[in-house]
MARROTI-859541 format. One line per field, with one value per residue: residue in three letters; x, y, z of N, C-alpha, C, CB in turn. Coordinates in steps of 0.2 Angstrom, whole numbers, plus 5000, padded with zeros to 4 digits. Glycine has a CB too. Example, Ala and Ser with C-alpha at 12.3 -4.5 7.8 and 13.67 -1.06 7.14 Angstrom:
BEGIN
residu = [ALA	SER]
nc1 = [5066	5064]
nc2 = [4972	4989]
nc3 = [5039	5035]
cac1 = [5062	5068]
cac2 = [4978	4995]
cac3 = [5039	5036]
cc1 = [5066	5064]
cc2 = [4984	5000]
cc3 = [5039	5039]
cbc1 = [5057	5070]
cbc2 = [4978	4997]
cbc3 = [5045	5029]
//
This chain:
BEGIN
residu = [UNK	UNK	UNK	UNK	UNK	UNK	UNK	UNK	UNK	UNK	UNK	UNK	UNK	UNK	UNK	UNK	UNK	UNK	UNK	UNK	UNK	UNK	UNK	UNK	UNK	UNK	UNK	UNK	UNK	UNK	UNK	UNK	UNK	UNK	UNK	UNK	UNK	UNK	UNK	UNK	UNK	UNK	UNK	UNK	UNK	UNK	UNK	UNK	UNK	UNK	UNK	UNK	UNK	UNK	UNK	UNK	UNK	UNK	UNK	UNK	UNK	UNK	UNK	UNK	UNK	UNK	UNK	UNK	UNK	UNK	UNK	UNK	UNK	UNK	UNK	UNK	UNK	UNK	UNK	UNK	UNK	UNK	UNK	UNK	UNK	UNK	UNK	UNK	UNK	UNK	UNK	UNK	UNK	UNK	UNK	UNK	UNK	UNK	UNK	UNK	UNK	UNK	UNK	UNK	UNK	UNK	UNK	UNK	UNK	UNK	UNK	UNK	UNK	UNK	UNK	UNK	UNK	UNK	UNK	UNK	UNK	UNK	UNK	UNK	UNK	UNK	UNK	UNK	UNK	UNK	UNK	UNK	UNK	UNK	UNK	UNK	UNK	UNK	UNK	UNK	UNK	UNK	UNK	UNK	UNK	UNK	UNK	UNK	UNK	UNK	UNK	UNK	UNK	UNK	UNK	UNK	UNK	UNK	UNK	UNK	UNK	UNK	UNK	UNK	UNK	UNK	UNK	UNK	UNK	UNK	UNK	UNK	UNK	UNK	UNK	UNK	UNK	UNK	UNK	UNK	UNK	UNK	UNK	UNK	UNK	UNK	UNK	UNK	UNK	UNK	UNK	UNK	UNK	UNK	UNK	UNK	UNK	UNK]
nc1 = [5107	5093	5089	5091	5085	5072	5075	5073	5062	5053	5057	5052	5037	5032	5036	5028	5014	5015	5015	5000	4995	4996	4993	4977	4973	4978	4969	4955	4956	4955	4942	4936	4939	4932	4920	4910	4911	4904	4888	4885	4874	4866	4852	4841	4834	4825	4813	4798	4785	4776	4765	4775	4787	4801	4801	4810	4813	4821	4830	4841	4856	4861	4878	4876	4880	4890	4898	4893	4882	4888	4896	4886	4880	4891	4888	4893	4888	4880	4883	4872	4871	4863	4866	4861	4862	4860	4863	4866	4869	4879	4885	4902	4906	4909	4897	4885	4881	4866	4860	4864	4864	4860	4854	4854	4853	4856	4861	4857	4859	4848	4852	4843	4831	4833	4832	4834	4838	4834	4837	4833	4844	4841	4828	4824	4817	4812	4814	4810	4817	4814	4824	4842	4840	4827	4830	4838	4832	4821	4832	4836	4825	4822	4807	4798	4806	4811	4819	4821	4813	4802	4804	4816	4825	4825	4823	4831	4844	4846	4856	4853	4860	4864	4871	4875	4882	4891	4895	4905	4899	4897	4906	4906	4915	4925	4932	4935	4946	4956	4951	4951	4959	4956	4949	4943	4930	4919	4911	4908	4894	4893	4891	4873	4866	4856	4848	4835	4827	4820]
nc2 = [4990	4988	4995	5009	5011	5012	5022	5033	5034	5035	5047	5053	5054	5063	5073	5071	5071	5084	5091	5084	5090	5105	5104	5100	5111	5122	5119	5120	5133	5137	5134	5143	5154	5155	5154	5164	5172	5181	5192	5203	5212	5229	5231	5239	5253	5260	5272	5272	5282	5280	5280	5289	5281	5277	5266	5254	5247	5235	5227	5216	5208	5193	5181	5167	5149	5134	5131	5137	5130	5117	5121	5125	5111	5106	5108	5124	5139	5154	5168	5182	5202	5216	5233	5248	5265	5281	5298	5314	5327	5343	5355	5364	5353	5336	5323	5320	5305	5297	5284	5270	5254	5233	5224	5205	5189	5171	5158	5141	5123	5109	5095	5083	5086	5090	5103	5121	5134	5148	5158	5174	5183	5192	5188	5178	5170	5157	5154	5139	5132	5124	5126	5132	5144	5150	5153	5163	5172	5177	5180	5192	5200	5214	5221	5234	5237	5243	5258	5272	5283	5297	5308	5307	5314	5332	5348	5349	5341	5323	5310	5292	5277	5260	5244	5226	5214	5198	5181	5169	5161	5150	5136	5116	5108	5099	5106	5116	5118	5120	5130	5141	5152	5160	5169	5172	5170	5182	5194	5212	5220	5240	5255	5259	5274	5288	5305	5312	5322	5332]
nc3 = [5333	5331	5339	5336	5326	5330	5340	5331	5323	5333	5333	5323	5323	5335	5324	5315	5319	5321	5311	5303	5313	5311	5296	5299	5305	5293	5285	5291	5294	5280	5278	5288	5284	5270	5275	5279	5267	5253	5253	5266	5273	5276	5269	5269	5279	5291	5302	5312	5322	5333	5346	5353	5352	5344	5332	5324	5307	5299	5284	5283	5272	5276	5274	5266	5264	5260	5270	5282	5284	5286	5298	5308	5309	5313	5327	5329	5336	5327	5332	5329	5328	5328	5327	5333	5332	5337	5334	5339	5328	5332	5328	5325	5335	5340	5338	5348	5359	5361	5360	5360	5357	5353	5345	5349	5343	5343	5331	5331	5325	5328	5330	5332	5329	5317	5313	5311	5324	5330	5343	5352	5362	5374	5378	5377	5370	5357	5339	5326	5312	5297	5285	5284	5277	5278	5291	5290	5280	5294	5302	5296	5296	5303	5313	5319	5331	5347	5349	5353	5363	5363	5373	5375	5364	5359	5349	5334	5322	5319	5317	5313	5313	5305	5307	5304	5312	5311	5320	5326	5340	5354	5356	5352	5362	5358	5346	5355	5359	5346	5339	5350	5349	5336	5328	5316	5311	5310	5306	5300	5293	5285	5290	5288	5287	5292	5291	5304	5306	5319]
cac1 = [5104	5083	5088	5094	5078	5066	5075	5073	5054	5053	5060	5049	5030	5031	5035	5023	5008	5014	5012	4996	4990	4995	4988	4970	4972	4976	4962	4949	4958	4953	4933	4932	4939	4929	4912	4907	4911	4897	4884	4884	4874	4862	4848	4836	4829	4817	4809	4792	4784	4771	4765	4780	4794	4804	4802	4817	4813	4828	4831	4849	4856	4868	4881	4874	4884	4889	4902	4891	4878	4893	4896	4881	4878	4896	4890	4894	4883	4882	4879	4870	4871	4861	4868	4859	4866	4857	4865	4863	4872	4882	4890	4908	4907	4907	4893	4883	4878	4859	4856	4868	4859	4863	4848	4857	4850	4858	4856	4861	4856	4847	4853	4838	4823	4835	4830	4839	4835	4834	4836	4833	4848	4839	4823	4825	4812	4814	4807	4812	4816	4817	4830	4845	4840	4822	4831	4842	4830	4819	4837	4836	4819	4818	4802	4796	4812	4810	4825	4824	4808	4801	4807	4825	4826	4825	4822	4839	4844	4848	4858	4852	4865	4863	4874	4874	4888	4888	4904	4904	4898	4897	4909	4910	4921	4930	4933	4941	4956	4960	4948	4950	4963	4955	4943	4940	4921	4918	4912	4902	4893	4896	4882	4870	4865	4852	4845	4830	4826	4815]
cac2 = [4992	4991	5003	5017	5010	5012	5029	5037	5030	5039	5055	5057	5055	5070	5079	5068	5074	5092	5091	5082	5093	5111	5103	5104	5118	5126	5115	5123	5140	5139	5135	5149	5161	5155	5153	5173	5175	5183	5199	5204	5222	5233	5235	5246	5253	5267	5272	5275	5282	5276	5284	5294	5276	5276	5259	5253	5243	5235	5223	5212	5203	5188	5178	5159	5145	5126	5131	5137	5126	5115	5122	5124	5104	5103	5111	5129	5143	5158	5175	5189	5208	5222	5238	5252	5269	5286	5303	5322	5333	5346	5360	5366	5349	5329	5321	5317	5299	5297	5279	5263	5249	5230	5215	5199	5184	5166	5153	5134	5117	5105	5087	5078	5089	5093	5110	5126	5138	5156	5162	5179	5181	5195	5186	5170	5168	5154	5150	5138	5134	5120	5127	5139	5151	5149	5155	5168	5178	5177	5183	5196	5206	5218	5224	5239	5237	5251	5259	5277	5287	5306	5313	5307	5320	5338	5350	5346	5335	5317	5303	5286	5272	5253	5240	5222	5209	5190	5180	5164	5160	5146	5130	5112	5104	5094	5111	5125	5118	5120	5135	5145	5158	5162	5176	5171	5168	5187	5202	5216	5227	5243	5257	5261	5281	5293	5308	5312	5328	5332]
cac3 = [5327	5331	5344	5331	5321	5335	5342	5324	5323	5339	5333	5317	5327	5337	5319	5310	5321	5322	5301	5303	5317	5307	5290	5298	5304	5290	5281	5295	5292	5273	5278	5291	5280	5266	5277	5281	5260	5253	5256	5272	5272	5279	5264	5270	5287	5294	5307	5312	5328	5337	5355	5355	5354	5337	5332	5320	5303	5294	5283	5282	5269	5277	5269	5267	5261	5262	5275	5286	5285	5287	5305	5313	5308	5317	5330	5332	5337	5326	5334	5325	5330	5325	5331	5331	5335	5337	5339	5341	5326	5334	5324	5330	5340	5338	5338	5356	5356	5363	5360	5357	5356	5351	5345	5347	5342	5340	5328	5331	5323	5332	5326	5334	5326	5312	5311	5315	5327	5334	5350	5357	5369	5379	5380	5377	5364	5353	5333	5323	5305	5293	5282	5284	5270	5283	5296	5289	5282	5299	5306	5292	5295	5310	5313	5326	5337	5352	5351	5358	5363	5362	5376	5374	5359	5358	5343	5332	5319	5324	5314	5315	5309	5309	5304	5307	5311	5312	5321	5329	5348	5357	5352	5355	5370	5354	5343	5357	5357	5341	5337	5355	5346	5330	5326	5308	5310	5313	5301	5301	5287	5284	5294	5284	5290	5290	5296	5306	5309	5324]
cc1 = [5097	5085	5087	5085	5072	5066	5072	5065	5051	5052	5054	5041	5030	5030	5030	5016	5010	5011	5005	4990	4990	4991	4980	4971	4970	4969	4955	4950	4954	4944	4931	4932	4934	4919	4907	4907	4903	4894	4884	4882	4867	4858	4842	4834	4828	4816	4801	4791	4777	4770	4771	4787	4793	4805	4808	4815	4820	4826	4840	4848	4861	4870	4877	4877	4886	4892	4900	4884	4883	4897	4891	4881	4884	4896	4890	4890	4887	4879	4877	4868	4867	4862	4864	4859	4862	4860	4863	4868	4872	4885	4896	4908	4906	4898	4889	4878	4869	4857	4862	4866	4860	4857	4853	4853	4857	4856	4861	4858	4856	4846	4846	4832	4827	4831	4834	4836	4838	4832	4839	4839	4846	4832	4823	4822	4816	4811	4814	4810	4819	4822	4836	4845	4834	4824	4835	4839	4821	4825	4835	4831	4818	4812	4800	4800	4810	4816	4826	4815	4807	4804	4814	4829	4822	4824	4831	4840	4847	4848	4858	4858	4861	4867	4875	4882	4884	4895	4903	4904	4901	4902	4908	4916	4926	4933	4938	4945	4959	4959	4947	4956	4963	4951	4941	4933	4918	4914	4908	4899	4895	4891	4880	4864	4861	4851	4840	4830	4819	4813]
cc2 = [4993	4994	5010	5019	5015	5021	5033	5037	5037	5046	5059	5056	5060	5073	5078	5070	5080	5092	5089	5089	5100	5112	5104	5109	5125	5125	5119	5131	5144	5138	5139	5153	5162	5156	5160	5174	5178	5189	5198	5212	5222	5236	5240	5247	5260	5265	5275	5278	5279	5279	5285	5290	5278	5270	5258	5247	5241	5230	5221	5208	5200	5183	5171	5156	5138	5128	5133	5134	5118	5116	5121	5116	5099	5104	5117	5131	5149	5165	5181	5195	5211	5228	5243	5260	5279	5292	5307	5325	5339	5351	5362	5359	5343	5329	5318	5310	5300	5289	5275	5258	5241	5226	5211	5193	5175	5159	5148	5129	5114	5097	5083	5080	5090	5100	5117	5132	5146	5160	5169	5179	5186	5194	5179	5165	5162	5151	5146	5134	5126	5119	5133	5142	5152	5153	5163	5175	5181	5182	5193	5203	5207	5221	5226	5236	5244	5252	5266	5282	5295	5309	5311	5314	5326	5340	5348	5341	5330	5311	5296	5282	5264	5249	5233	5217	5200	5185	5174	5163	5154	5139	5124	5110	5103	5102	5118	5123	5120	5129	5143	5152	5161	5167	5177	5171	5177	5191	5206	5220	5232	5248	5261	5268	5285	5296	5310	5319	5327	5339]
cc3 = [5327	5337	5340	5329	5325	5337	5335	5322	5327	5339	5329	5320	5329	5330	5315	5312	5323	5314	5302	5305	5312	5300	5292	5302	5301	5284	5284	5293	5285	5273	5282	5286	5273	5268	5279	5273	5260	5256	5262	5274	5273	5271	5264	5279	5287	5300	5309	5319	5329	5344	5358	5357	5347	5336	5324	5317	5300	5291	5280	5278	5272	5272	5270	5261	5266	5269	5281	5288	5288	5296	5311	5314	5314	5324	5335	5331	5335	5327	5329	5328	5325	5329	5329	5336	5334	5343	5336	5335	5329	5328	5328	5334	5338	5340	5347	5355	5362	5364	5358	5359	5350	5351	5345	5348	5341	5335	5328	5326	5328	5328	5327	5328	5319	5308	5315	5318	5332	5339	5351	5365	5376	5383	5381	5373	5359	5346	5330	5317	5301	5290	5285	5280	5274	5288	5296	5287	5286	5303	5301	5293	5301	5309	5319	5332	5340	5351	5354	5359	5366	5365	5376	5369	5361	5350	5339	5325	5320	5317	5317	5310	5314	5305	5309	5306	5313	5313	5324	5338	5348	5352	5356	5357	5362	5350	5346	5360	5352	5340	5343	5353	5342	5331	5315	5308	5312	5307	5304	5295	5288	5291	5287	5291	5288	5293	5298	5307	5317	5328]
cbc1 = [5106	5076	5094	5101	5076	5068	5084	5077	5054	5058	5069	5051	5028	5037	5040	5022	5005	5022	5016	4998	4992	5000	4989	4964	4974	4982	4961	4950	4965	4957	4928	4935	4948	4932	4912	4914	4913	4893	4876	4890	4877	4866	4846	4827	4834	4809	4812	4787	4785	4772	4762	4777	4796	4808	4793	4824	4810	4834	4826	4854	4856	4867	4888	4866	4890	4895	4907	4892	4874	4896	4896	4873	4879	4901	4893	4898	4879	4884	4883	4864	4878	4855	4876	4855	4874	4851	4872	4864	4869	4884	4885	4906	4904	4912	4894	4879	4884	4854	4849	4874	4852	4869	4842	4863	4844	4859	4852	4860	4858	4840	4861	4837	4819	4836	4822	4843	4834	4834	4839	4826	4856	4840	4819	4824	4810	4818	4800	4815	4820	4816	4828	4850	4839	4820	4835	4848	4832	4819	4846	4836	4814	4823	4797	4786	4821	4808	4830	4832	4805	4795	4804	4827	4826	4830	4820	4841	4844	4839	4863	4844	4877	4855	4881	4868	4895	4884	4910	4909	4890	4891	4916	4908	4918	4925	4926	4938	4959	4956	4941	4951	4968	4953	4948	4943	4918	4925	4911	4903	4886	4896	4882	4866	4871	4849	4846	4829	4823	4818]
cbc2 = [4987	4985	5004	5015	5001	5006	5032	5034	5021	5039	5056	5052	5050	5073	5079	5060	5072	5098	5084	5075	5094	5114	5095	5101	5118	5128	5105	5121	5139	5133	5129	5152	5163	5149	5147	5180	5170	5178	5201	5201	5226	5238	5231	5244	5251	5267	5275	5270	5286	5268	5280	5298	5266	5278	5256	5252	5246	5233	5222	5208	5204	5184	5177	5157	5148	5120	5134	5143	5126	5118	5127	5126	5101	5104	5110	5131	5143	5157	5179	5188	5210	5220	5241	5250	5267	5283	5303	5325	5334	5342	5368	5373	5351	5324	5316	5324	5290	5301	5278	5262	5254	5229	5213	5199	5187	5166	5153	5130	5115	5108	5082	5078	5097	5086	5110	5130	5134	5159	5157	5180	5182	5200	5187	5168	5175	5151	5157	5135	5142	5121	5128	5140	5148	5142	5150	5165	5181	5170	5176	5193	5205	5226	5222	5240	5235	5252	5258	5284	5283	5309	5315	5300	5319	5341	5359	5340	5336	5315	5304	5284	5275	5249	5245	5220	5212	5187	5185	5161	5160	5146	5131	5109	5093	5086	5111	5134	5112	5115	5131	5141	5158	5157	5186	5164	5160	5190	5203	5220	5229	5244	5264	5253	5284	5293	5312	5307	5334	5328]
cbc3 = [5321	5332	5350	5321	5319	5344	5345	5316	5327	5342	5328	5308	5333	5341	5315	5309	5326	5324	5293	5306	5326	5307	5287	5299	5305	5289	5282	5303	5291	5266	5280	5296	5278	5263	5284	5286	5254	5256	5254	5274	5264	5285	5260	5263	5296	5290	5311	5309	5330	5338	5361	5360	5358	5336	5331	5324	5299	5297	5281	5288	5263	5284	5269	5267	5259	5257	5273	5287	5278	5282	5304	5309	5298	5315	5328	5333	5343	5323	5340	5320	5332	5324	5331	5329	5331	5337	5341	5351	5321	5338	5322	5337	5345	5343	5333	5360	5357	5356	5357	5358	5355	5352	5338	5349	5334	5344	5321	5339	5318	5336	5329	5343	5329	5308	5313	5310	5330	5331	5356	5358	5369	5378	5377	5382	5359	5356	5324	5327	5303	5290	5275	5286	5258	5285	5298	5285	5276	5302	5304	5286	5291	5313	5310	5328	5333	5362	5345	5353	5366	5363	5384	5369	5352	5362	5345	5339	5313	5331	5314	5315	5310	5310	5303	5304	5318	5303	5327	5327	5352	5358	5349	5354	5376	5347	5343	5362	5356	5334	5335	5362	5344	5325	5330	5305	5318	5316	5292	5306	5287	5277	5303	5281	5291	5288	5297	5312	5301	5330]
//
C-alpha cells in the first residue's frame, strides 16, 4: 500500500512541474507582450547637407514602462535600430535603392553604478544615464548622421524613409532557456518618408 502511495506521488511531480514550469511562462509571456506597449514612432526627420554628405536628423518616440525598466534590472539587453533607407524614383519601374543603412545602439543596466547605459555597436562608444526616461530620449535624438553623399546621386527625385525598431538582444545564462524561442520583445515603427529632390 506505500508503494501505490509513493508510485502516484511520483506520477503527479513531473505534471506538477510541467503546470508550474508553463504557468511562468505564460506569466513572462504576459510582461513581454505587455513591455513594447506604448508609442513606438518616427516624429520627425530631415536632412541637411554639409560638404556635399547628407546628414540625417531624427527624432524617435520609444515605448517606456515598468516592464521594461523591469528587464533591463533583470538583465537583458535591449537593441535599438534606426533604419534609414534612400532610394531613386523611377517612372515605369520600381524604385532603385541608393543607400540602406542601420544605427544600432544598445542599452543595458549596470546593477553596480545603478545606471543605464548606451552603447554604439559599431563604435563602441559608450554614455551613460541615471534614469531610463535619460536614456531613452538620448536613444531618441539622431543628429547629423552621414548617410549618403553628393556624388551617389544624380539629377532625379530621391525618397528618403526611416523607421525605428526596438527587440531584445542579449540575455542572461538563467533566462535563454526559457526565452530562446520567443520573439515577443521585438517591433518596429512605421517609415516615416519623404522626398528630396536633387
Amino acid at each position: 500500500m506505500p508503494r501505490a502511495d509513493t508510485t502516484a506521488l511520483t506520477a503527479r511531480r513531473p505534471l506538477r512541474l510541467i503546470l508550474l514550469w508553463l504557468l511562468a511562462l505564460g506569466t513572462c509571456g504576459l510582461a513581454r507582450a505587455a513591455a513594447l506597449d506604448g508609442v513606438l514612432e518616427v516624429r520627425s526627420a530631415y536632412v541637411n547637407i554639409d560638404k556635399g554628405v547628407f546628414l540625417l536628423h531624427a527624432r524617435v518616440e520609444y515605448p517606456e514602462s515598468a516592464a521594461i525598466r523591469d528587464a533591463l534590472r533583470d538583465g537583458i539587453t535591449l537593441t535599438f535600430d534606426l533604419d534609414a533607407r534612400v532610394e531613386r524614383d523611377r517612372h515605369l519601374w520600381f524604385s532603385a535603392a541608393v543607400v540602406d543603412l542601420t544605427l544600432r545602439r544598445e542599452l543595458t543596466y549596470h546593477a553596480v553604478s545603478d545606471r543605464y547605459v548606451v552603447r554604439d555597436t559599431k563604435n563602441g562608444d559608450q554614455t551613460t544615464f541615471a534614469t531610463l526616461d535619460d536614456a531613452l530620449d538620448f536613444l531618441g535624438k539622431v543628429d547629423a548622421w552621414p548617410i549618403v553623399v553628393e556624388p551617389q546621386l544624380d539629377n532625379g527625385n530621391y525618397t528618403i524613409s526611416v523607421r525605428a525598431g526596438v527587440r531584445r538582444g542579449n540575455l542572461p545564462s538563467a533566462m535563454r532557456a526559457i526565452l530562446f524561442w520567443t520573439d515577443d520583445w521585438a517591433r518596429v515603427s512605421e517609415w516615416y518618408t519623404w522626398t528630396l529632390p536633387v
